[in-house]
Backbone bond lengths (Angstrom), bond angles and torsions (degrees), N, CA, C in turn:
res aa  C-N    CA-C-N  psi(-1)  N-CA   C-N-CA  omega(-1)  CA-C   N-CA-C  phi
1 X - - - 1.453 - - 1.522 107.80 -
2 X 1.693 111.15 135.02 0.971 89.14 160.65 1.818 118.75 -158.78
3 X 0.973 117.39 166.98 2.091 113.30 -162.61 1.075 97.24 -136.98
4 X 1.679 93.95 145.95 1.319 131.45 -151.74 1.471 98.11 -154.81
5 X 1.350 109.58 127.19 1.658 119.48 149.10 1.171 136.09 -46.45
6 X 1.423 112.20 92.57 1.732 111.37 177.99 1.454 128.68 -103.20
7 X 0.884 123.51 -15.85 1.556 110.25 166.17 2.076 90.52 -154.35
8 X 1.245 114.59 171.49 1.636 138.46 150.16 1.597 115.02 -116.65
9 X 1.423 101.38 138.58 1.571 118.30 -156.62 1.811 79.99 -121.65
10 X 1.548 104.03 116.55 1.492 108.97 145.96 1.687 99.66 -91.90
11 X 2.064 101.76 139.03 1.144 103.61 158.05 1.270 107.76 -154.50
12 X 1.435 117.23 135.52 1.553 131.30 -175.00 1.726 101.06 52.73
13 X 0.996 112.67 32.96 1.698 115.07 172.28 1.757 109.76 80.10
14 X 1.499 102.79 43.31 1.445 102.49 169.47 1.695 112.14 -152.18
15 X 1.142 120.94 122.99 1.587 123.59 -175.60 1.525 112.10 -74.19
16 X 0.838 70.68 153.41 2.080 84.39 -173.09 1.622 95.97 -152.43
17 X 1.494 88.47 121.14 1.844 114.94 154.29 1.489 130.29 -81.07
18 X 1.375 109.80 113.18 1.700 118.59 -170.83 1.620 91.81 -103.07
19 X 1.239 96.91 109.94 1.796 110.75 152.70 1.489 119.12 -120.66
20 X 1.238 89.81 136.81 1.351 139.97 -168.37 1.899 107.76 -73.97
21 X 1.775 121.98 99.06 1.211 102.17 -176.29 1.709 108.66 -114.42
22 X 1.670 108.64 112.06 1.534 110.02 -154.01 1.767 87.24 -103.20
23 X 1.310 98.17 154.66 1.474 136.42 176.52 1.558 103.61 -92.07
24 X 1.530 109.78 107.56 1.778 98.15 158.01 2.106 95.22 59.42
25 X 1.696 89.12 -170.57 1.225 99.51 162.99 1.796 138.18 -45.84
26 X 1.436 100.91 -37.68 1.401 117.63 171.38 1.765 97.19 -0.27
27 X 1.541 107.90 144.75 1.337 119.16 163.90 1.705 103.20 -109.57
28 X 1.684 119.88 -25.19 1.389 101.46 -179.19 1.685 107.04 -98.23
29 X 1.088 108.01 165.68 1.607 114.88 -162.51 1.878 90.28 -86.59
30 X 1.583 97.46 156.19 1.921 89.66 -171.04 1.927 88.81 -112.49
31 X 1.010 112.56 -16.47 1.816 107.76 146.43 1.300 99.14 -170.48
32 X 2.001 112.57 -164.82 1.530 120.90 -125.73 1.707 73.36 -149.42
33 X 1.032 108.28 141.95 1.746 133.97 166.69 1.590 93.70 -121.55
34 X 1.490 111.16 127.47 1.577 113.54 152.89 1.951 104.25 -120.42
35 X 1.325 90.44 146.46 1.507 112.53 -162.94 1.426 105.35 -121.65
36 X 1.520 134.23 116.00 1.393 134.70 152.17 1.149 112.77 -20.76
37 X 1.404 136.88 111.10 1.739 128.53 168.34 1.914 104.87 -68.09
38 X 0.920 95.43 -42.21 1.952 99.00 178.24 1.316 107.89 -38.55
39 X 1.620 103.47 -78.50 1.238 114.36 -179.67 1.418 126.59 -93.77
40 X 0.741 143.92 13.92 1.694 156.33 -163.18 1.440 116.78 46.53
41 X 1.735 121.68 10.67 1.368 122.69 -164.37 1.328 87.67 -91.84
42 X 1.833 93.87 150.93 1.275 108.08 -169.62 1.429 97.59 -96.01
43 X 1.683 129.68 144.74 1.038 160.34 -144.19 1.588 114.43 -102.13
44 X 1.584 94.26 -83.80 1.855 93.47 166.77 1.901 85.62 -147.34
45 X 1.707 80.09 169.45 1.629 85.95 -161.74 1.281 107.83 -124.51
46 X 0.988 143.87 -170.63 1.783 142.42 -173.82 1.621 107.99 -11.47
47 X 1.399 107.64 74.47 1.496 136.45 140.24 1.388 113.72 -53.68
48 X 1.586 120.49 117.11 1.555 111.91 174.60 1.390 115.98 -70.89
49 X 1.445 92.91 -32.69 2.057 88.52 179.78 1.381 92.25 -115.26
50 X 1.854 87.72 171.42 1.523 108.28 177.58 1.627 99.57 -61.61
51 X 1.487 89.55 149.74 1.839 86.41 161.04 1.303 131.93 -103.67
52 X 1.051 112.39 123.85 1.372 111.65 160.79 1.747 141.22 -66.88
53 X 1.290 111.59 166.61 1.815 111.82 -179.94 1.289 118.86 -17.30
54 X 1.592 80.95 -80.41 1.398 109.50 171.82 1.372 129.01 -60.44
55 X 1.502 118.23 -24.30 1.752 104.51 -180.00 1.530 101.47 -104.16
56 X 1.545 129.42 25.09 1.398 136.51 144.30 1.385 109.60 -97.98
57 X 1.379 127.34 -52.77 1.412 109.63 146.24 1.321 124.32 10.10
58 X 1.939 101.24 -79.50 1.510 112.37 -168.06 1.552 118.39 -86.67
59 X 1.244 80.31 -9.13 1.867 78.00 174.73 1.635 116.85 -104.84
60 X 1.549 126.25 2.53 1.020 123.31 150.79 1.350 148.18 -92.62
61 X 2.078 102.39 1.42 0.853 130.30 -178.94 1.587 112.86 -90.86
């Protein structure tokens, strides 16, 4: 297994790190870690899909 940084999500004025945790060769990720950029605490963890705006939105609320 292994994770990699794939995109940063500004939302409502806060960054968030989406890593990517790939299997083997795999090109699609088999889930999604998002990480506080401020603080480096991790957020939510094995997400099946990417996240979006809005469904960090709802999951930080």
């Amino acid at each position: 297994m292994t994770s990699r940084t794939i995109a940063i999500l500004a939302v409502d004025g806060e960054n968030y790190e989406v890593s990517g945790h790939f299997e083997g060769q795999k090109r699609k990720a088999s889930w999604y870690t998002v990480t506080r950029s401020s603080d480096r605490s991790v957020s939510v963890d094995k997400l099946d899909q990417f996240p979006t705006h809005d469904s960090l939105r709802t999951l930080m609320n």
